[in-house]
Structures are given as structure tokens and as C-alpha cells.
C-alpha positions as CSV (number, residue, x, y, z in Angstrom):
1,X,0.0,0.0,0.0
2,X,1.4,3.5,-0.9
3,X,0.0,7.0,0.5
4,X,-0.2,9.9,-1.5
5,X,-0.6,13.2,0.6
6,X,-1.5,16.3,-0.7
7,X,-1.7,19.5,1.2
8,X,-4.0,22.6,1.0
9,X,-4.3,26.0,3.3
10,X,-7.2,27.8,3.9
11,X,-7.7,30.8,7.0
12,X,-10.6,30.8,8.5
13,X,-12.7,32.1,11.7
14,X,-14.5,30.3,14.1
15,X,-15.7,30.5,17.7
16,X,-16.3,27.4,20.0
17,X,-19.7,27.7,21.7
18,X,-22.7,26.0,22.2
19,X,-25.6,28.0,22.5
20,X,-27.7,25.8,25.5
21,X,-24.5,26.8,27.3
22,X,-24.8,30.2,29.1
23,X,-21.5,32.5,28.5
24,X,-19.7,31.3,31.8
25,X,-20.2,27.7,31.0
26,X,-18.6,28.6,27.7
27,X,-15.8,30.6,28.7
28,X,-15.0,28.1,31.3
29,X,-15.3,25.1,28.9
30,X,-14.3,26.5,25.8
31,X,-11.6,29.4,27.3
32,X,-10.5,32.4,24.8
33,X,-11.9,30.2,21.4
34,X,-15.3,30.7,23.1
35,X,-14.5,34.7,22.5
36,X,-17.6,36.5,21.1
37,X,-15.7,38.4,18.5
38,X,-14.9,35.1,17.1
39,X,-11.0,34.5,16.5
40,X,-8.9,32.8,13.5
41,X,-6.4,30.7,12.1
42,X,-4.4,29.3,9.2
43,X,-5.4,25.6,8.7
44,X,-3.8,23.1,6.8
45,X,-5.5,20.3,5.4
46,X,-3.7,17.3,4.3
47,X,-5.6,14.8,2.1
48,X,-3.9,11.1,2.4
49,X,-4.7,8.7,-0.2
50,X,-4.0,4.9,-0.3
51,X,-3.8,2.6,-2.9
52,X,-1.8,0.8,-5.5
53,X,0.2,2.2,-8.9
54,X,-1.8,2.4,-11.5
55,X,0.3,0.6,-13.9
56,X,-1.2,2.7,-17.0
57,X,-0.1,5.8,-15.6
58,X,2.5,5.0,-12.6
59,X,0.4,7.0,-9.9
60,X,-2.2,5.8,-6.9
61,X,-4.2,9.2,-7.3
62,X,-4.0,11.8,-10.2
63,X,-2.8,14.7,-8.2
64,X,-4.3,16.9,-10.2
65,X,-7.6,15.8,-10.0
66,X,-7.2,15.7,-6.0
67,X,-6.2,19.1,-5.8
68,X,-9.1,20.0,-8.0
69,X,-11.9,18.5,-6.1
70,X,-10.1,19.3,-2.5
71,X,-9.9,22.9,-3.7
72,X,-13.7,23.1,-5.4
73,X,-15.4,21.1,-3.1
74,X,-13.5,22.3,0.5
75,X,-11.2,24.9,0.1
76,X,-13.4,27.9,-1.6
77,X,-16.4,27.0,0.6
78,X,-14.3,27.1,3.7
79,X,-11.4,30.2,2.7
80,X,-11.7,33.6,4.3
81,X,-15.2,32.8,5.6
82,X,-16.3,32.3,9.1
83,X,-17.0,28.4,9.8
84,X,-20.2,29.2,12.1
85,X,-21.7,31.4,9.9
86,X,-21.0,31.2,6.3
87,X,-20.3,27.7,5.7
88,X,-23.5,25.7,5.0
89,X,-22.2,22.4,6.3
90,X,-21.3,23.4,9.9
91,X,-25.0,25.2,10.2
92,X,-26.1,24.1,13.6
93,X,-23.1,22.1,14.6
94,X,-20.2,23.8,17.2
95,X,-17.5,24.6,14.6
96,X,-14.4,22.3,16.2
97,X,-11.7,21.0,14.5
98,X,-13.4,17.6,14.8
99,X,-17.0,18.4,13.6
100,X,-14.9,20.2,10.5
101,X,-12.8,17.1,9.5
102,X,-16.0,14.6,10.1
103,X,-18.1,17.3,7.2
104,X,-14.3,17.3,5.0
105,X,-14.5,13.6,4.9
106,X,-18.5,13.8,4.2
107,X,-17.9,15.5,1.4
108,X,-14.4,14.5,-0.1
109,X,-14.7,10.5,0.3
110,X,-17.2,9.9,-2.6
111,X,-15.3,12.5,-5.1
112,X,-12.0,10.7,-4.4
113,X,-12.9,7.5,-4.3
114,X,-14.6,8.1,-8.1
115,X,-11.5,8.7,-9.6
116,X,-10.1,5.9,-9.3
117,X,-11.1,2.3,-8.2
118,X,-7.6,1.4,-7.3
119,X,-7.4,4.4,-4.7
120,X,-9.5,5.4,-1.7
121,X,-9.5,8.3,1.4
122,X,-7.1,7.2,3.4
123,X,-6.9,9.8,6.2
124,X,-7.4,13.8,6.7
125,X,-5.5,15.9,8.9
126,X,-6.5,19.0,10.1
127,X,-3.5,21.2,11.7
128,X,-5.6,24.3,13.7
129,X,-2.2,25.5,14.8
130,X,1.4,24.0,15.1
131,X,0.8,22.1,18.1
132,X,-3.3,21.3,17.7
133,X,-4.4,19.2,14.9
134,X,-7.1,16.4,14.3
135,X,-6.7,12.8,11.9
136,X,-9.8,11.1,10.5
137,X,-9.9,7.9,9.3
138,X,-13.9,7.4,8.6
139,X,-16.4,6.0,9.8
């Protein structure tokens, strides 16, 4: 089995906060990220890709065509927006790194694994900052 990893940056906003919470509740569960004026970060998204060569064309994945549906389908929905409230996949969901990963995978699996039969998702990894990041495997 190979991996092939390809990596994509968006900045976002988010707040964490769950509105059946009160304020303190938040602050004390969710600290500064539960900041009402909302706060941001540069993400990095790394798409991981198993499978074996293709021996037509020497690759597990066409990269191109993974950056192309990473970019259409998660990248410009999710770039310079804010993840509570202008991204129609996190509507009523608290917009963690975790809830965000579980909608990327949602979305991406199905588009990468129609490319090719001889690759699927592997993994995604979500870096919030250098020290906090998220990997999802599926379901």
C-alpha cells in the first residue's frame, strides 16, 4: 500500500460555543476560542490517499484531479469565511476542529474515491495550529 498526501491551506474564523451553554459555561469550557468576536487561524489540510500504482499511468491518485476536487469542493467553501456562519455544512453544529474534519470527509470521500477504483480516502488531517491538529480515518 502507498500513501499519497496532498496539502492545501485555507484561513478561516470560528468561535467554540454551544448555545444551550450560558456565557460562563462557555468561557470556562471553551476558554479564549469561546470569544464572542470570534477569532482565526491558518489551517492546513492534508488529504492522504491509499492505494496501489496504476500501472497505465505509474500513480495511486492523479494529483491533479485531487487538488481539483479538494480545492472546489472544500477549500473555496471554507477560505476567508467564518466556519459558524458562512459555511452551509457546519449550520447548527459547534465549529471544532473535529465536527470540521468529520463534514471534509462527508464531502471528499465519494469525489476521491470516483477517480479511481484502485485508490480510496485514506486519512485527513487537520492542523488548527502548530501544536493542535485532528486525523480522521472514517467512519
Amino acid at each position: 500500500m502507498l500513501l499519497v498526501n496532498r496539502k492545501e491551506h485555507f484561513n478561516a474564523a470560528h468561535k467554540l460555543y454551544n448555545p444551550n451553554w450560558s456565557k460562563e459555561k462557555n468561557l470556562e469550557v471553551f476558554g479564549p476560542c469561546a470569544n464572542e468576536n470570534w477569532h482565526g487561524h491558518n489551517f492546513e489540510l492534508i488529504t492522504s490517499v491509499k492505494g496501489e500504482v496504476d500501472p497505465d499511468t505509474g500513480f495511486v491518485i492523479d494529483l491533479k484531479k485531487l487538488k481539483d476536487i479538494i480545492r472546489s469542493e472544500i477549500i473555496e467553501k471554507v477560505d476567508h469565511k467564518n466556519i459558524n456562519l458562512d459555511v452551509p455544512f457546519m449550520k447548527g453544529k459547534i465549529g471544532s476542529c473535529e465536527n470540521l474534519i468529520v463534514e471534509f470527509w462527508k464531502i471528499l470521500e465519494p469525489k476521491i474515491n470516483a477517480i479511481t477504483p484502485k485508490a480510496r480516502l485514506y486519512r485527513l488531517r487537520l492542523i488548527e495550529t502548530p501544536r493542535n491538529f485532528v486525523d480522521y480515518y472514517g467512519t
